[in-house]
RORO-493261 format. One record per residue (C-alpha): x, y, z; residue in one letter. Coordinates in pm, whole numbers, padded with zeros to 5 digits, always signed. Example, Ala and Ser with C-alpha at 12.3 -4.5 7.8 and 13.67 -1.06 7.14 Angstrom:
2
+01230-00450+00780A/+01367-00106+00714S/
This chain:
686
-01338+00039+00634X/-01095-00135+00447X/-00884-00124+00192X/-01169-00240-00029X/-01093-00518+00232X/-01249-00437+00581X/-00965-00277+00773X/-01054-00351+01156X/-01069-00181+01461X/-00965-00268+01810X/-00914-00101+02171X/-00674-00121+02426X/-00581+00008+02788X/-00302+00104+02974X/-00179-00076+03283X/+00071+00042+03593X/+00363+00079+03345X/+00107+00300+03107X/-00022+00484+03362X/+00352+00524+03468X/+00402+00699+03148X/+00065+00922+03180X/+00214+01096+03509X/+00532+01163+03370X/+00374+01322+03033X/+00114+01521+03266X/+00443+01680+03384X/+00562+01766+03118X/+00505+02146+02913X/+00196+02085+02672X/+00439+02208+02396X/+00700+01946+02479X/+00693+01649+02298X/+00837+01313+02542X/+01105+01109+02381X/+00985+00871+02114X/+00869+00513+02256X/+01150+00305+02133X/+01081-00132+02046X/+01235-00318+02385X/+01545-00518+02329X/+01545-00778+02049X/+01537-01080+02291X/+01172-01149+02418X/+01099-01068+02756X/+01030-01330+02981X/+00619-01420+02952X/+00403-01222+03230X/+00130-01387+03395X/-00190-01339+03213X/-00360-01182+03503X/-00104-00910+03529X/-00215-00762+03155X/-00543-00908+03129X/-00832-00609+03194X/-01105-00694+03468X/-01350-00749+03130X/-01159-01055+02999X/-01131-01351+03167X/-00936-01577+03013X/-01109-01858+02888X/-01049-02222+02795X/-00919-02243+02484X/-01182-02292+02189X/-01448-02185+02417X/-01789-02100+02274X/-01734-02331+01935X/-02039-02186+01720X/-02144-02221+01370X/-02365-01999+01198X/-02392-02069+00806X/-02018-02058+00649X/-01929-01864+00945X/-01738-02026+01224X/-01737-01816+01593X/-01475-01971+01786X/-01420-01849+02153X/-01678-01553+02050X/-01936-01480+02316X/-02285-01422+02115X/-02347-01060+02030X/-02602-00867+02243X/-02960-00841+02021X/-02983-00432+02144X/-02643-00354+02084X/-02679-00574+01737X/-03001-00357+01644X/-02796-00010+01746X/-02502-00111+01462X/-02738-00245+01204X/-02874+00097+01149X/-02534+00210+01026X/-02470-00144+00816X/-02759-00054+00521X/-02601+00183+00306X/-02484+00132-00058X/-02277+00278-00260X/-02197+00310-00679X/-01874+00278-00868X/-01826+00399-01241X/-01723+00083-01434X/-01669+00212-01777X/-01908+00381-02068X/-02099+00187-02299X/-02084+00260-02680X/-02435+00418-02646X/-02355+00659-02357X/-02490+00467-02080X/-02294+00369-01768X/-02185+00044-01608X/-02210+00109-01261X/-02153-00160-00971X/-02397-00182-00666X/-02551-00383-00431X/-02931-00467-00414X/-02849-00845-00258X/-02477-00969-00061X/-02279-00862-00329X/-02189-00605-00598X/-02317-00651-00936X/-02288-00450-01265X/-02616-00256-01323X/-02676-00046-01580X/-02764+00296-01581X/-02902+00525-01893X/-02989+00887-01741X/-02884+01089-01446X/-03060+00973-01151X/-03218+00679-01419X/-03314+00372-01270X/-03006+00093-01202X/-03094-00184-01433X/-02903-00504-01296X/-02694-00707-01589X/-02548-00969-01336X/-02627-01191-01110X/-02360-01399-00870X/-02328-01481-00572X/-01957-01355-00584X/-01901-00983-00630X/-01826-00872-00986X/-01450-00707-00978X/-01432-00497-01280X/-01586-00453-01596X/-01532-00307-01924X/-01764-00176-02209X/-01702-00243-02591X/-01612+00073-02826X/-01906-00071-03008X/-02239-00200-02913X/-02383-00286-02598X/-02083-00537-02478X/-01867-00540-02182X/-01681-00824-01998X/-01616-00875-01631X/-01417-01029-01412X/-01506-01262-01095X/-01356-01547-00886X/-01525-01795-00702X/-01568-01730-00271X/-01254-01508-00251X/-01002-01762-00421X/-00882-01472-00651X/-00922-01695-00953X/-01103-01445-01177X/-01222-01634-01494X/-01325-01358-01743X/-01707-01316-01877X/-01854-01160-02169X/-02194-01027-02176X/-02373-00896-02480X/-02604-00675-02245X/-02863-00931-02262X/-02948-01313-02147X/-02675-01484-02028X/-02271-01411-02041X/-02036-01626-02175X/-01730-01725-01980X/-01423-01691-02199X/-01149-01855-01974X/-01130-02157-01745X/-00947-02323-01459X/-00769-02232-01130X/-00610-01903-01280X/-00577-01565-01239X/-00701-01312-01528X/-00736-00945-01533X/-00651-00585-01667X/-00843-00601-01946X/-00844-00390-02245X/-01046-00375-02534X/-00967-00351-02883X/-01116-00076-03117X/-01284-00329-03378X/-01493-00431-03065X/-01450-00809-03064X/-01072-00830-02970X/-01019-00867-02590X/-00672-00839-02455X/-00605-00958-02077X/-00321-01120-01808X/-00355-01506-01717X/-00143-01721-01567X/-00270-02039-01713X/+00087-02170-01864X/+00280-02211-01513X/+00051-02070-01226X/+00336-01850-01132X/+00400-01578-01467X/+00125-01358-01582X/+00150-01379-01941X/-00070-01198-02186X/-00389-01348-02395X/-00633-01197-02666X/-00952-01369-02727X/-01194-01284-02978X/-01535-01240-02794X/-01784-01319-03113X/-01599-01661-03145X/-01591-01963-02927X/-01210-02035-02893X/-00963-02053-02674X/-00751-01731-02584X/-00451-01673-02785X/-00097-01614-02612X/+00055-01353-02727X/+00344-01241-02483X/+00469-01517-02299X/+00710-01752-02241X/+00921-01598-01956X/+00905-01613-01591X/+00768-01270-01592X/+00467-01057-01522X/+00339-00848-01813X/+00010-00654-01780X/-00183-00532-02114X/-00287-00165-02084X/-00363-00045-02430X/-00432-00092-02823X/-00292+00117-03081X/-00552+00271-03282X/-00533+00053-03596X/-00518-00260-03280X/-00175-00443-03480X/-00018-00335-03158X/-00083-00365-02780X/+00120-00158-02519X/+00259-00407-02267X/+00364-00328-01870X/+00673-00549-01743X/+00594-00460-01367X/+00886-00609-01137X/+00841-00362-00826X/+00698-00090-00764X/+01001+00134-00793X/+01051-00076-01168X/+00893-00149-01434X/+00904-00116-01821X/+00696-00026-02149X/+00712-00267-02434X/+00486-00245-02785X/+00399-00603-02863X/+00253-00686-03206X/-00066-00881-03222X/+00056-01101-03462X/+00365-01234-03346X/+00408-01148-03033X/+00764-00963-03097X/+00835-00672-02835X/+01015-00388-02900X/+01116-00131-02564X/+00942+00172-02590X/+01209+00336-02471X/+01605+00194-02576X/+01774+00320-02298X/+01464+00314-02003X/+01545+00459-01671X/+01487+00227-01357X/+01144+00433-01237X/+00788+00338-01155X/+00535+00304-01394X/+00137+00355-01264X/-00066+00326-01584X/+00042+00405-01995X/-00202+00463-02306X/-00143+00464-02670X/-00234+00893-02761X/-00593+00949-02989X/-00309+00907-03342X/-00071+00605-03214X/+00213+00867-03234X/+00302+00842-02867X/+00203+00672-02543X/+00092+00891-02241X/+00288+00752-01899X/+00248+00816-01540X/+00573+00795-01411X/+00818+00854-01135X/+01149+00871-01352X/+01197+01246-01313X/+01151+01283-00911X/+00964+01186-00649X/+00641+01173-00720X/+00459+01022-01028X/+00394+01275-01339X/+00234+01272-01646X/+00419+01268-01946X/+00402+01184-02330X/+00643+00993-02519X/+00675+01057-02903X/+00718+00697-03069X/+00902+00864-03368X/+01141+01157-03188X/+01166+00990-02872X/+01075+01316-02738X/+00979+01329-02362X/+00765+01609-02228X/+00540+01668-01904X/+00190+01716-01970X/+00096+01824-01582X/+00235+02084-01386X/+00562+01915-01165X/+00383+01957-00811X/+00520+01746-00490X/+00227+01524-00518X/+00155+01223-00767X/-00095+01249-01047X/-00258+00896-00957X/-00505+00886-01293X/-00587+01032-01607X/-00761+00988-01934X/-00762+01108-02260X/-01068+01261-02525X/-01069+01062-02814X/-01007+01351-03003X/-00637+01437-02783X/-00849+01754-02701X/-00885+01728-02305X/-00701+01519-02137X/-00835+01454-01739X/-00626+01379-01452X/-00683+01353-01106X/-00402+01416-00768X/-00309+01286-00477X/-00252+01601-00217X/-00225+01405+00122X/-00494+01118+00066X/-00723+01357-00101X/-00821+01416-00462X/-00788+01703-00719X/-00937+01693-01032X/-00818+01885-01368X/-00883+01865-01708X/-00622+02019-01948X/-00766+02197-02259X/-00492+02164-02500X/-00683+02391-02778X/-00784+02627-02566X/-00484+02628-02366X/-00625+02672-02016X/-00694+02444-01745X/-01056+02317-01637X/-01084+02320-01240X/-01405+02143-01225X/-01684+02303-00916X/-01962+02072-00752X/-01776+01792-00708X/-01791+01672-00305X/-01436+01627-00148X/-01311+01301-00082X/-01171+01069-00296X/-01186+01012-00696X/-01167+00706-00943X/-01159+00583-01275X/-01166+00927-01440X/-01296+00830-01792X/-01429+01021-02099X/-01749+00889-02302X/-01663+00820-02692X/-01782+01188-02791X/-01444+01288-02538X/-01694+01602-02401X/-01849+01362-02073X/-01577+01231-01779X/-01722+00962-01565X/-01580+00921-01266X/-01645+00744-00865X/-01620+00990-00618X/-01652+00902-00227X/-01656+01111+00094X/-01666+01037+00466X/-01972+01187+00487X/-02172+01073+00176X/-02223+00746-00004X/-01985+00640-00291X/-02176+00746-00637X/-02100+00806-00990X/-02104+01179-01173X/-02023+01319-01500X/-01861+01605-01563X/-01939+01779-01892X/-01623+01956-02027X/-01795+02253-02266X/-02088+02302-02005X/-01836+02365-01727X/-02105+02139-01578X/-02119+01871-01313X/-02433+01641-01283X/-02497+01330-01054X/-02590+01034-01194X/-02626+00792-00901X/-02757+00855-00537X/-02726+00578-00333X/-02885+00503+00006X/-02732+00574+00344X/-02973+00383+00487X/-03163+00520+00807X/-02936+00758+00898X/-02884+01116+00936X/-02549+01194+00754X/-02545+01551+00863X/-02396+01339+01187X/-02124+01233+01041X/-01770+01324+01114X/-01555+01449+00839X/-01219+01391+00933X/-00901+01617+01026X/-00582+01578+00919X/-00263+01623+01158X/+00092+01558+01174X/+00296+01409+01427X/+00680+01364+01500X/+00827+01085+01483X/+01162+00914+01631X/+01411+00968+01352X/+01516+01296+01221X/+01532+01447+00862X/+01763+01769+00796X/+01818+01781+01196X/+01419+01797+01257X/+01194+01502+01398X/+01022+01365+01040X/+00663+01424+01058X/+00367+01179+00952X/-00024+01248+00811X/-00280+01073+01002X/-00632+01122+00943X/-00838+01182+01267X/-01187+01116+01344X/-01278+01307+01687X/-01670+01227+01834X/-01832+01598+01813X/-02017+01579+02162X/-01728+01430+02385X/-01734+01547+02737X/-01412+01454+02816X/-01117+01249+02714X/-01261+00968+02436X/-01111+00626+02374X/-00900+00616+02068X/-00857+00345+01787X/-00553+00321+01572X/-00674+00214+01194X/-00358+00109+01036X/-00388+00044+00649X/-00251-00286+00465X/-00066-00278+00195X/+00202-00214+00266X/+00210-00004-00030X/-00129+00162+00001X/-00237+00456+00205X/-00534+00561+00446X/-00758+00798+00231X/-01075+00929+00367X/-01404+00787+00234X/-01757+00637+00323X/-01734+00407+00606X/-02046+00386+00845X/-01877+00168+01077X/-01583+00455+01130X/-01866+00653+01233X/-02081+00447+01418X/-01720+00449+01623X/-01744+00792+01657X/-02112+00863+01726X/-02270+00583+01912X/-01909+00466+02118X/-01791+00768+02161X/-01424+00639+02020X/-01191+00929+01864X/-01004+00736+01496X/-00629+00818+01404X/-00566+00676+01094X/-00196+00670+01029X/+00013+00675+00712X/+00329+00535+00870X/+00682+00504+00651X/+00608+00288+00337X/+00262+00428+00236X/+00236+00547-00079X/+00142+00919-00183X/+00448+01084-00001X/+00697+01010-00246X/+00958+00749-00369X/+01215+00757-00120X/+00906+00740+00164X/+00804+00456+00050X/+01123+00224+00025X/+01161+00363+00387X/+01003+00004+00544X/+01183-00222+00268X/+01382-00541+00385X/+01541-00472+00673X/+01405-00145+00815X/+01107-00317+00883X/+01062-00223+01237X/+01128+00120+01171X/+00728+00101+01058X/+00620-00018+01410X/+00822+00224+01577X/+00587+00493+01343X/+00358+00392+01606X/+00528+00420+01912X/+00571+00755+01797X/+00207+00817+01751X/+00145+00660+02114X/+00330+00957+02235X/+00136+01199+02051X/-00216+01092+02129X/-00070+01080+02512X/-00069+01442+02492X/-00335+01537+02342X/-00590+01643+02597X/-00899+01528+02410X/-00784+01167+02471X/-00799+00887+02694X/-00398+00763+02646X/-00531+00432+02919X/-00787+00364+02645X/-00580+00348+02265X/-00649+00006+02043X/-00508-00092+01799X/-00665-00237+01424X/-00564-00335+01062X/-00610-00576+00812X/-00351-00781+00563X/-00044-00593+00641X/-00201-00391+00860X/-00305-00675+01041X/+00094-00774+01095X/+00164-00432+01214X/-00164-00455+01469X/+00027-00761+01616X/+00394-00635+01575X/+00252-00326+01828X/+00086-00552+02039X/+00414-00730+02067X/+00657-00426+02129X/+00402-00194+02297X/+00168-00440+02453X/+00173-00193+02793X/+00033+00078+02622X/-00241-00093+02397X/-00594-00283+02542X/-00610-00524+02268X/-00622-00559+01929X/-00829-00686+01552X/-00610-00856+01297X/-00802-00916+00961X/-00616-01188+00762X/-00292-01037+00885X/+00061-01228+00804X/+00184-01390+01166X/+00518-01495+01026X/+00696-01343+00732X/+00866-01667+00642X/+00561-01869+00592X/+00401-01643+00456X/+00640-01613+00165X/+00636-01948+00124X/+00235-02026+00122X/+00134-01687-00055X/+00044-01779-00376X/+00322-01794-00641X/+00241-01546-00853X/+00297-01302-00594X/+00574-01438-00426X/+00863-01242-00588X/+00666-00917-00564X/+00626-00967-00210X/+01006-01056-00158X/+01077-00731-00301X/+00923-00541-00047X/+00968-00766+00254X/+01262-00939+00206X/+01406-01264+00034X/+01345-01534+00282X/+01594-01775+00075X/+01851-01520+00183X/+02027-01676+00562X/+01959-01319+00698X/+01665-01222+00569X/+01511-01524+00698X/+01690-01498+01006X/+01617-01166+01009X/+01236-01176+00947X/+01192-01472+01179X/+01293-01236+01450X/+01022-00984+01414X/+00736-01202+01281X/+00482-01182+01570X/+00416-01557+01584X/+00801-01583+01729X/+00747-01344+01989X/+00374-01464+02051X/+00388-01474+02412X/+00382-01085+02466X/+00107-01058+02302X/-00119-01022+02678X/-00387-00861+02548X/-00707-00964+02382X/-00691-01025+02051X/-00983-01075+01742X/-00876-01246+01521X/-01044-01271+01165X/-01013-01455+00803X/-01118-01587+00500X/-01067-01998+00500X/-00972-01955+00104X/-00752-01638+00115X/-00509-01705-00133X/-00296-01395-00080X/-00218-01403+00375X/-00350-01772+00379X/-00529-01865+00679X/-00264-02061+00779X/-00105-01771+00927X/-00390-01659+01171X/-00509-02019+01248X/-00049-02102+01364X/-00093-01702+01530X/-00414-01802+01736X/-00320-02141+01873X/+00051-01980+01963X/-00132-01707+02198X/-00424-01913+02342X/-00152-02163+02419X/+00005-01876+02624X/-00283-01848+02813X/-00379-01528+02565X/-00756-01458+02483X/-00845-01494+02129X/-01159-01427+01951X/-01163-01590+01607X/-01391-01583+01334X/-01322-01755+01008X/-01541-01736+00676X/-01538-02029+00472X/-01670-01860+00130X/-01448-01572+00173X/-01062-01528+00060X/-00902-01206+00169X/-01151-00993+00330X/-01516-00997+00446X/-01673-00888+00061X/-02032-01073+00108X/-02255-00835+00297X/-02401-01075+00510X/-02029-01222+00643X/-01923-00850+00653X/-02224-00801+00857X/-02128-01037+01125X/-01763-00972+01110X/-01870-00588+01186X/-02064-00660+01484X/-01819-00881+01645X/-01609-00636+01595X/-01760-00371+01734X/-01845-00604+02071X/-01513-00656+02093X/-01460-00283+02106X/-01800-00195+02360X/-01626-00490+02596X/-01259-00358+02559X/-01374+00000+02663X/-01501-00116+03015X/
């Protein structure tokens, strides 16, 4: 449950002035909706006595209270978990899942799993063949890509969360060979035809640009810099097919970015495009011939399309059908025969592949709904790999032969000891909010998660996604359902203003200065789950991690009355420090969504809404968790957030990893984090 980070998940009651609100919605039609819940004046309210929020289970404690260690886990103020209760959730913590990394020249699959803590690249040769592991780290691998020729691939990993991926090459036996060094960032790597040629971002020159390198894997050099030089960032995503030429991204928001060819040799750039429209770019590829570069691209609407542009004509035609949803992925056969891509409709995925010959297109049956990744064909261009992962089965790997019409499985992972035909697939609903669009309240998808055997109203935990350009999709998650089934908690997973999927327009809707209108997304879901008679509106929580964990605390602030407490997971505290201790490479892609702190009113601006200034609402209990080398929401910003409340005379649970950046990714830390957050929870709902 995270945004491949571990989103969290938190409970909270209502007091006299929620149970206020209950009566007055109880008299209300059931097909009236109340009036929005609206943020309280600007100006904090004067601090309440702790006693007068705090629920009969929490006692306020003594700040620092129950100081334990337990490996390179620090419990601080955490009460030790109850051995039954740890037993109950451990059933639902052994599952594993598969992710398609890329084919290998020979038709096998790099696939990552876990046998150990963390997810390795394994390599598998048949359908249902055995996983053959090819590394072994104690830091997850991130990514990995095979060579057009051989048995190669290189990888990417960082060192306990610090986001410094160095990149590796392995030959597919013995030991790999690390190709870059130092406290940088690498990735998006791309691999030349010839097989030996390795293209890739670093930001080795200045810490701050991401500039792009090519190293030649059968030598022993150092990477070459080939586009460089500015205070930019420029992603590699392809090489023409005779490799002189590498397709460059110039990503600067994203609502803007640019396509540039770069020659190997020099480095000189030419536009793809002379006169580009301002539009956002999600991927580009060179076509099978080097004639033209496929682009997935929001320049014609709202939502991101597929389209090829002819190097020669400067032609510019759309390849998928214009539908009010974004095509999110796609791949070519090496032949320009079928070309694969995959939709977004409201958090779920569609898969199509486009027969350009036979001019028909391939709707592909067997596939389990949920979500899909990494669509990619195998050299022969007949075989599309892909990762596809539901809410109510592990994450695996299948193929889907194009000329066969046929879809095979080629990974089944574990679920562990547990009966999945339990499980809870999720609904999805829509609720007003408080603003209006064409004079009608503007309605918002949220994903809902209701227990199946609930004999009356259920506790219900908000699961607000980070990002903030991201969105909730449905997936595997045990601990959702453990929730659900052994709790007895309903899930409403929102995708407030800002999330991506719902267009262009929707997503600059939480930019700068509209900020709050994000948390008042919530308010407005408050209301609805108040009148829905399947829930308990005195028992709502509240959860989220990264920027979800800001807008977990930004609702405990402004509707603290309403909520029984809350778990932030490496969530920013204060906009302004953040911004200034985020790493620099990200720092200008961050002020474009949240604001320019340098700015008098921006700062002054996001200094007024930053929970850590209005810290002493915050009256409910609070879990607090992070990563002690986060480089992106340092822990700076939970570690100033927890001694502000506690000082208040707020509870605060805090856990802090100290071989983990941002996020819980080492199964036995995401273990613990899990259960103390699930204690949390079983406390909060009594």
């Amino acid at each position: 449950m995270t945004d491949r980070i571990l989103r969290t998940l938190t409970l909270g009651a209502c007091t006299a002035l929620a149970l206020a609100l209950g009566a007055a919605l109880a008299q209300q039609p059931a097909t009236e909706m109340p009036a929005p819940l609206q943020p309280p004046a600007t100006q904090p309210s004067a601090p309440q006595p702790a006693a007068t929020f705090a629920p009969a289970a929490f006692i306020p404690q003594p700040p620092f209270a129950q100081h334990r260690e337990r490996g390179n886990l620090i419990f601080d103020g955490i009460p030790p978990p109850d051995p039954a209760f740890a037993a109950r959730l451990a059933r639902y913590q052994q599952s594993r899942g598969a992710t398609f990394l890329d084919w290998l020249a020979d038709g096998t699959l790099l696939v990552s799993t876990r046998f150990g803590d963390t997810e390795q690249v394994h390599r598998v040769s048949a359908p249902l063949g055995m996983r053959e592991q090819l590394t072994f780290y104690p830091d997850a691998i991130e990514w990995a890509r095979g060579a057009k020729s051989g048995t190669g691939f290189v990888f990417l990993k960082d060192h306990a969360g610090d986001d410094n991926a160095q990149v590796y090459y392995h030959t597919g036996v013995g030991t790999p060979r690390q190709l870059t060094q130092g406290n940088f960032i690498h990735g998006s790597i791309v691999w030349a035809h010839d097989g030996k040629h390795v293209a890739f971002y670093g930001n080795d020159r200045d810490s701050l640009s991401y500039d792009v390198y090519v190293a030649d894997v059968t030598a022993g050099g150092v990477p070459r810099l080939v586009v460089g030089g500015r205070a930019d960032t420029w992603y590699p995503l392809d090489w023409s097919p005779d490799d002189s030429k590498l397709l460059v991204w110039k990503y600067i928001s994203s609502s803007e970015s640019y396509l540039y060819l770069a020659d190997v040799a020099t480095g000189s750039l030419t536009p793809l495009e002379q006169k580009p429209a301002k539009a956002g770019i999600r991927m580009a590829r060179f076509d099978p011939v080097g004639r033209g570069v496929y682009v997935l691209t929001d320049e014609d609407g709202e939502f991101a399309q597929l389209k090829h542009k002819d190097l020669i004509t400067h032609d510019s035609r759309l390849v998928t059908p214009d539908v009010s949803w974004d095509v999110e992925d796609f791949d070519v056969s090496a032949d320009g025969r079928y070309i694969a891509y995959v939709r977004n409709e409201d958090g779920r995925s569609r898969l199509s592949v486009l027969d350009r010959e036979g001019k028909q297109t391939l709707e592909p049956v067997g596939l389990p709904e949920g979500r899909i990744g990494n669509p990619r064909f195998d050299r022969t261009g007949r075989k599309l790999a892909m990762t596809v992962d539901s809410p109510t089965a592990p994450r695996d790997v299948w193929v889907y032969e194009v000329e066969k019409s046929a879809v095979t499985r080629w990974t089944r992972s574990e679920a562990g000891p547990l009966d999945v035909s339990t499980f809870v697939a999720p609904e999805l609903v829509r609720f007003p909010t408080w603003d209006r669009v064409a004079g009608h309240p503007r309605r918002l998808s949220a994903y809902v998660y209701r227990p199946a055997l609930a004999s009356g109203p259920v506790p219900v935990v908000i699961d607000i996604h980070g990002g903030p350009e991201a969105q909730y999709r449905p997936e595997w998650d045990p601990f959702v359902q453990f929730l659900v089934n052994e709790l007895g908690y309903a899930v409403v997973a929102p995708n407030v203003r800002g999330s991506t999927g719902y267009g262009k327009s929707f997503l600059a809707l939480d930019n700068g200065m509209l900020r709050e209108d994000a948390v008042r997304d919530i308010g407005s879901l408050l209301v609805w789950i108040g009148v829905q008679p399947g829930f308990d509106r005195e028992h709502v929580a509240v959860m989220g991690g990264s920027y979800g964990g800001y807008m977990t605390l930004a609702a405990l602030v402004t509707y603290g009355d309403r909520l029984r407490g809350g778990i932030d997971l490496a969530g920013i505290s204060n906009f302004v420090t953040f911004l200034r201790n985020t790493s620099g490479y990200r720092r200008d892609w961050r002020r474009s969504v949240y604001g320019d702190e340098r700015d008098p009113n921006m700062r002054a601006f996001l200094e007024r809404i930053s929970p850590l200034s209005n810290a002493t609402r915050i009256r409910r209990p609070l879990l607090v968790a992070a990563g002690q080398n986060d480089p992106r929401v340092p822990v700076s910003e939970s570690e100033q957030l927890v001694w502000r409340v506690r000082s208040g005379g707020g509870e605060v649970w805090y856990l802090v990893a100290k071989d983990e950046g941002h996020g819980f990714l080492k199964k036995a830390n995401r273990d613990e984090y899990l259960l103390t957050a699930a204690s949390f929870l079983q406390k909060l709902a009594h």
